[in-house]
C-alpha positions in Angstrom: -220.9 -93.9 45.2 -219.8 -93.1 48.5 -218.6 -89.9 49.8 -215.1 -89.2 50.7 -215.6 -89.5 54.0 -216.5 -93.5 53.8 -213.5 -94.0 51.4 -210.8 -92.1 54.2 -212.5 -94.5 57.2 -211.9 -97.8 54.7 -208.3 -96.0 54.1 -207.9 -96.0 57.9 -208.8 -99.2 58.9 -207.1 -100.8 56.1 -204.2 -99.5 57.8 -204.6 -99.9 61.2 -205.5 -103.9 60.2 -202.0 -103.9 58.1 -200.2 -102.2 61.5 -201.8 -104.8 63.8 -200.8 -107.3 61.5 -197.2 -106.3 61.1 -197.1 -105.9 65.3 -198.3 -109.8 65.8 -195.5 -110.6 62.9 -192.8 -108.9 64.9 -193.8 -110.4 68.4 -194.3 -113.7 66.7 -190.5 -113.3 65.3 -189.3 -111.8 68.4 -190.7 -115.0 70.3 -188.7 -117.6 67.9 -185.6 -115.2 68.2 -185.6 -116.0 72.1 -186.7 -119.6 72.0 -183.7 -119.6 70.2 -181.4 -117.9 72.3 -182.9 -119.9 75.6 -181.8 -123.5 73.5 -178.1 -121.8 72.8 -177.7 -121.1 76.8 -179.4 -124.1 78.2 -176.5 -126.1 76.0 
């Protein structure tokens, strides 16, 4: 078994892989929010 120490850096970069993830999400939603906005204007 591993010691706790091994378990908290798993912990950690399970997180910081579900921040990342959530960051590209938002900037991937912000980007179809203003492609959006730029069609509404040009018409």
């Amino acid at each position: 078994m591993g010691s706790p120490a091994d378990y908290t850096i798993i912990v950690l970069v399970v997180l910081v892989g579900v921040g990342v993830w959530t960051l590209l999400d938002r900037l991937a939603q912000v980007q179809r929010d203003v492609e959006v906005l730029k069609r509404k204007f040009d018409e």
